[in-house]
C-alpha positions in Angstrom: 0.0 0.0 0.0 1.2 3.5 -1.3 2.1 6.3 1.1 -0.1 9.1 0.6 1.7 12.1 -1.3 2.1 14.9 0.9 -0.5 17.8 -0.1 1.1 21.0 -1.6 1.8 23.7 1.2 -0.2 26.8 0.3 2.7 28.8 2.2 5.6 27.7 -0.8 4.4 29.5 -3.9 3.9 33.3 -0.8 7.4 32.4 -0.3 8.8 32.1 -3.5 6.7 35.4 -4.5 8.4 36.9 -1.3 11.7 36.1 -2.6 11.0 37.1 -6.1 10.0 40.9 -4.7 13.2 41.2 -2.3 15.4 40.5 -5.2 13.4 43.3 -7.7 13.7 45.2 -4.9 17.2 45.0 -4.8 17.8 45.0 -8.6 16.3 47.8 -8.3 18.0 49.6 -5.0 21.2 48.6 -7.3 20.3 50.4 -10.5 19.2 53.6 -8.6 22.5 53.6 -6.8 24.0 53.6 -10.5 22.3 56.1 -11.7 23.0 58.2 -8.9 26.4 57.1 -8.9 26.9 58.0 -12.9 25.4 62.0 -11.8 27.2 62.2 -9.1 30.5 61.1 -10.8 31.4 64.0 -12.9 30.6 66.7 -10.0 32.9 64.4 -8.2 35.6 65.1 -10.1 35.4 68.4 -10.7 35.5 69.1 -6.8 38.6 66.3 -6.3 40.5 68.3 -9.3 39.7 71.8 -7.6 40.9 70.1 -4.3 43.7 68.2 -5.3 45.1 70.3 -8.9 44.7 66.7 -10.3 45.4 67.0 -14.0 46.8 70.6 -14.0 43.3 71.7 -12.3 44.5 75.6 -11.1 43.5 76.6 -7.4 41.0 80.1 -6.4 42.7 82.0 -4.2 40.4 84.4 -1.3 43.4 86.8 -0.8 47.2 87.3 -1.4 49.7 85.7 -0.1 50.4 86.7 3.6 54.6 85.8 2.8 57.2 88.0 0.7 57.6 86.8 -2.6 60.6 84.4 -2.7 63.9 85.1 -4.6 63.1 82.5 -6.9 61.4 83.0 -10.3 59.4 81.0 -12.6 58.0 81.7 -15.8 54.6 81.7 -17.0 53.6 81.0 -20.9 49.6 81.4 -22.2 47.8 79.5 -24.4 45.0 80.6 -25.8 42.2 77.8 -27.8 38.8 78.2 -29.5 36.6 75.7 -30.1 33.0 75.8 -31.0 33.1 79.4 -31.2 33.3 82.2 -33.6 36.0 83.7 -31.6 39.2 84.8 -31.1 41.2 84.6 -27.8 44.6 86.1 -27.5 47.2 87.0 -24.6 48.6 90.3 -24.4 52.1 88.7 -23.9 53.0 85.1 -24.8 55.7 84.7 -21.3 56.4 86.6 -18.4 58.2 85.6 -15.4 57.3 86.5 -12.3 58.7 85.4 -8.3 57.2 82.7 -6.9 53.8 84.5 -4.5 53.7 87.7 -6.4 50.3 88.4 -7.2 50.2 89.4 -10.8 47.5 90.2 -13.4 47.8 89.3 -17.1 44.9 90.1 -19.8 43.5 88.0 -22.6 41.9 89.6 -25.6 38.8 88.1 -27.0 36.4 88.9 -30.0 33.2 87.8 -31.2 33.9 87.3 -34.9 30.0 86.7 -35.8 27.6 88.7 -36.4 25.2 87.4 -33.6 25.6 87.7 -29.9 27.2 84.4 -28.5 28.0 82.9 -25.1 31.2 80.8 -24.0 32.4 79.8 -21.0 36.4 78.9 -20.7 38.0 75.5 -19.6 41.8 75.7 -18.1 44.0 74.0 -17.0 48.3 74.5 -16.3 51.4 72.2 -17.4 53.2 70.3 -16.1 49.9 68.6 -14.7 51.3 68.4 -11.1 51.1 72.1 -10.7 48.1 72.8 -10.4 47.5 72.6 -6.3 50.3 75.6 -7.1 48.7 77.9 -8.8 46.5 80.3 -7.1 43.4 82.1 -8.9 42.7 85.4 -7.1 40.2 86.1 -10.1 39.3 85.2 -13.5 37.4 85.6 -16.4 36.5 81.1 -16.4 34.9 81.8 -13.5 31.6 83.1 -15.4 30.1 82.8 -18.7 31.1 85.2 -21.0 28.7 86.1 -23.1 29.3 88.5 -26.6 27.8 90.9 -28.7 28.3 90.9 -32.3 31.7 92.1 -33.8 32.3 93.1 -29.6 36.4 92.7 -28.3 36.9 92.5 -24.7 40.1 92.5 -22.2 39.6 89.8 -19.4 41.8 89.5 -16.5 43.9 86.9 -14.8 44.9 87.6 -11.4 47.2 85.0 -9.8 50.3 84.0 -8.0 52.5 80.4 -7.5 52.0 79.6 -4.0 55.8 79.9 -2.4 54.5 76.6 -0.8 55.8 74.9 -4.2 59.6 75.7 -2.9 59.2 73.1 -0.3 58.3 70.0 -3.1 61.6 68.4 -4.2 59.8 67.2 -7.3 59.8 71.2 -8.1 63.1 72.1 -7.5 64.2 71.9 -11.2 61.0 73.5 -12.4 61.5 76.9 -14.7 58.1 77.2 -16.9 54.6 77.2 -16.5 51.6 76.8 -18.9 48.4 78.5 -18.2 45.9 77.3 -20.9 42.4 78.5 -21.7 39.8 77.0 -24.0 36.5 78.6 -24.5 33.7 76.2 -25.7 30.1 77.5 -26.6 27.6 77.2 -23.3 25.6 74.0 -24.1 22.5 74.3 -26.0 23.5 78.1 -27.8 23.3 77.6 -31.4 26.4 77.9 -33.4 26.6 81.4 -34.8 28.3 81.5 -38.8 31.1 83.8 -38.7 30.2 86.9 -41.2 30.7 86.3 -44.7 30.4 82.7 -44.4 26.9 82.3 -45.8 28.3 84.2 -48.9 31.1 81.9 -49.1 28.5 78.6 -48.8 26.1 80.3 -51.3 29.1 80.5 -53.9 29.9 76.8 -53.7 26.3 75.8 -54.2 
């Protein structure tokens, strides 16, 4: 004689379903936490480079140095880049050298070759990379948005100074030049503005 088969507990298939939901539920607990994670990343960064001067990121300076400037000097080259824009961006002097926490202020020329009001806002950065916890921002025109009339020029400043803290790294002592470099990129979503004449140009090759 056959045992009897056990009847189906009505509690199995509430368990399964119970184990089904905990594991959507942490699916999803793990996408959100990606999602966040991919937002939060790039904000991230940009705080950790301002922080650190990772990758040449320059510092912002409240106020002058409280020291003398040292004896030692260092020189400074600018580089000037466009892209996106119907501009031009130019620094009044290509070098200067300067002691090492003397505040100085250098100017960079811009125009708005279009004939329509345009907007840019500048990315920097200094070389060699590992200078940038060095170099001290009292104020500058990447701060803000910069925004253009047609055919207007403008003089922007750079006020700055190498913190005399760089004369304590031994990986500095051989240092002689630094590399301030601008880029100004178009503020996302503006509509790229033809520089004047080119619609004649592009309505002679058609």
């Amino acid at each position: 004689m056959h045992a009897p088969l056990p009847s189906p507990d009505p509690c199995h298939p509430q368990r399964r379903l119970g184990r089904d939901s905990a594991v959507a539920a942490v699916c999803g607990l793990v996408v959100a936490l990606m999602v966040g994670a991919s937002y939060a990343a790039v904000p991230f960064y940009n705080w950790f480079c301002r922080v650190t001067g990772y990758n040449g990121t320059t510092q912002v300076a409240r106020e002058a140095p409280r020291t003398a400037p040292l004896s030692r000097h260092i020189a400074v080259r600018f580089d000037a880049n466009v892209n996106g824009l119907p501009w031009t961006l130019r620094p009044e002097h290509n070098e200067i050298e300067l002691a090492i926490g003397q505040v100085t202020t250098v100017y960079y020329q811009v125009t708005n070759r279009s004939a329509q009001p345009t907007t840019g806002q500048a990315a920097y950065n200094v070389a060699p990379l590992t200078v940038g916890s060095y170099f001290q921002k009292i104020n500058c025109f990447c701060f803000t948005e910069q925004a253009l009339g047609p055919g207007e020029s403008r003089a922007m400043p750079v006020v700055f100074y190498i913190d005399p803290a760089i004369a304590r790294d031994r990986d500095a002592d051989t240092l002689n030049t630094i590399t301030l470099s601008y880029t100004f990129y178009p503020v996302r979503g503006e509509p790229r503005p033809q520089i004047a004449g080119d619609s004649k140009k592009e309505q002679g090759a058609l």
